[in-house]
C-alpha positions, 0 to 999 in steps of 0.5 A: 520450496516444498513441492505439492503432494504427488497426485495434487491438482494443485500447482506447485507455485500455490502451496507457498503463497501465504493467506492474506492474515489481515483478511482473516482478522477483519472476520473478526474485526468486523462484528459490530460491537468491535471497535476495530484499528485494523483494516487499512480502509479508506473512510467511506463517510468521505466518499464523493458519491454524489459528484460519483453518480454524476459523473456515471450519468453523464457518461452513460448519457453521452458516451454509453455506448463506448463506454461500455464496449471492450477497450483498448489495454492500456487504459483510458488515453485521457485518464493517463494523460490526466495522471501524467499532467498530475506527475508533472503539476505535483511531483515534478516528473516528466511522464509520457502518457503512453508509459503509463498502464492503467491497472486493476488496482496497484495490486494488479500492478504488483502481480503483473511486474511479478509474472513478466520479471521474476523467475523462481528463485530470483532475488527480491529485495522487500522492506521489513516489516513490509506490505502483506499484499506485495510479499503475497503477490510476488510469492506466487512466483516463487522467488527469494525474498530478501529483508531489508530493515525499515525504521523512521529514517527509511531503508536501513542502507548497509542492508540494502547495499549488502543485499544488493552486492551478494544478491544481484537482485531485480527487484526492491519493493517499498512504500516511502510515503506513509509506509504501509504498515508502519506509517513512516517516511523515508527522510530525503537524505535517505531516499538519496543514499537508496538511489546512489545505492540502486543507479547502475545496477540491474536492481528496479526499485517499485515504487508503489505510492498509494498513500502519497497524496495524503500528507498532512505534515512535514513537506514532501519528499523526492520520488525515486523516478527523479532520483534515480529515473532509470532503476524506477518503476511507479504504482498509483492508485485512485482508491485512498483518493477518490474510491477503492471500488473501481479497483482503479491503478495503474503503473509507469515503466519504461516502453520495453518493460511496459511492453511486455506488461501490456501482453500479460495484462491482455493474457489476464483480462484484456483490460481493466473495467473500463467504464469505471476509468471512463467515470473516474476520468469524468468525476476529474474533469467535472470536479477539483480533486486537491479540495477533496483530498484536501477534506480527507487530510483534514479528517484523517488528521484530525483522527490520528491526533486523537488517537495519538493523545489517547495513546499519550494519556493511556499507553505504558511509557514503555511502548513505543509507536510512529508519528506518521506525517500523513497516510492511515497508520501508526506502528507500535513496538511492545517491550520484549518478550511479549507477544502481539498475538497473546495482546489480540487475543485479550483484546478481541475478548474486550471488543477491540481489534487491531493487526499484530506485526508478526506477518508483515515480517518475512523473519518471523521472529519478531512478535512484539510490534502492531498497527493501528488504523486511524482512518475508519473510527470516529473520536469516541471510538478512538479514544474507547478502543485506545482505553481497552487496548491500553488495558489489555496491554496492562493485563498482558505486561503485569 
């Protein structure tokens, strides 16, 4: 680790924590004469704005005095005990309410688990390629990041074991469902070796599921929690579900964990915004969730075929990509030697925009790979950006 520069008035723990990369692209990406596939936003035509103002109305008309008072850490009692009732109805898992700590998004979440567990230079176990927001939230604290490969089966489980045998790590972060970046699932198989691999070891697996509710293939797959309860620690998130302003998420964890977690939640903010957990809770007792998640699936499906035809009809036969059963992404592997970042610059030049892979690797050595975002473009921009990507790729190979 470098050190700051003597006389700096800036903390040593900074210095190593990357720039969010993506950030910087939808700089670019956001001009409006630019059809962009690189934001990971949920599509805002989908929003429930006004069932949204309805539920603020009726808190603020009933209960606006509470609800706009300081509250109490650990979140909203019934907005968890909703969300443990949740757990049981779709997942199967037996939660208690009171395991439950709602969070300033799962981002929060992360940051959190990072500050009460991880010394500098602990050993974290991260998927490759891997959420950009996780490798930045637990870099501020400044551990050993170790890669463990993911493909369309899951986690590479000989890295894993041998990561987990040298290292003794505390932690194992992934995203099994609808991965972020790549859009693929851990098989169930898969899932089952991970647990047997991490049960009696002081290795926690985070198990962070935002996009979990947004299969539109395949069936769904064991949780970790149910596989292996005692190494499993869960992040959700209301904001691919219902919004992300609200900035609304929340973890699960053991009482001896979540009590530590509620001391540095109250050392950060005392609690999260707690009129927003007060409208999200009225907008889930007034309306049924699953037909609103059930009209996201529709629409998102519907955008990745597009978007998976138009990469069938216009894409070299030497590029490979994911088909992701649910979730907002697909993941695409150029043939070597060339460069994702050479094809965003051609690209950005042609008024299409995308993520290179590059910075979702901790080994940055690997250049060739890209994700694409489905959720936010209509078909006609699908299938025109898709057109100029395909001819930037062209330009790029020949």
């Amino acid at each position: 680790m470098s050190e700051s520069k003597p006389n700096s008035i800036f903390a040593d723990r900074i210095s190593q924590v990357p720039q969010s990369f993506i950030r910087e692209i939808l700089k670019v990406a956001t001009q409006p004469d630019v059809i962009s596939f690189a934001g990971g936003l949920p599509n805002g035509d989908l929003f429930p704005i006004d069932e949204i103002k309805n539920a603020a109305n009726k808190v603020l008309e009933e209960k606006g005095k509470e609800a706009l008072q300081y509250a109490n850490t650990e979140g909203y009692l019934p907005l968890r005990e909703y969300i443990a009732k949740r757990y049981l109805e779709k997942q199967g898992l037996q939660i208690d309410p009171k395991n439950i700590l709602i969070t300033t998004g799962s981002q929060q979440g992360l940051d959190l688990l990072g500050k009460i567990l991880l010394n500098e230079n602990d050993d974290v176990i991260m998927e490759e390629p891997g959420y950009l927001g996780a490798i930045q939230a637990f870099s501020v604290y400044r551990p050993n990041l170790i890669p463990v490969s993911v493909d369309d089966q899951g986690a590479d489980c000989d890295q894993l074991r041998d990561a987990i045998n040298q290292h003794n790590p505390k932690l194992f972060y992934t995203v099994p469902n609808f991965h972020n970046p790549s859009g693929i699932t851990y098989c169930e198989e898969n899932r089952r070796q991970v647990a047997n691999i991490v049960t009696g070891t002081r290795t926690l697996i985070i198990e962070d599921n935002p996009y979990g509710d947004l299969r539109f293939e395949g069936e769904a797959k064991s949780s970790f929690y149910k596989l292996a309860p005692k190494n499993t620690l869960l992040l959700g998130s209301f904001s691919k579900t219902i919004v992300p302003a609200f900035r609304t998420g929340w973890i699960v964890a053991p009482d001896d964990i979540l009590e530590k977690l509620i001391i540095a939640k109250q050392a950060a903010d005392l609690h999260s915004n707690y009129f927003a957990q007060r409208i999200i809770h009225q907008y889930l007792i007034d309306n049924d969730l699953d037909v609103h998640i059930e009209n996201i699936i529709k629409v998102y499906h519907q955008q990745k075929q597009i978007m998976m035809n138009a990469i069938k009809t216009h894409f070299p036969d030497n590029i490979q990509h994911t088909n992701p059963e649910g979730g907002m992404f697909i993941w695409v592997t150029l043939p070597e030697p060339f460069s994702a970042m050479d094809l965003f610059n051609v690209c950005i030049k042609d008024k299409v925009a995308f993520v290179p892979g590059e910075p979702f690797y901790l080994n940055k050595a690997i250049k060739n790979t890209l994700r694409l975002n489905f959720s936010c473009s209509n078909k006609d921009s699908i299938e025109i950006g898709i057109k100029r990507l395909s001819s930037a790729i062209n330009k790029l190979i020949k």
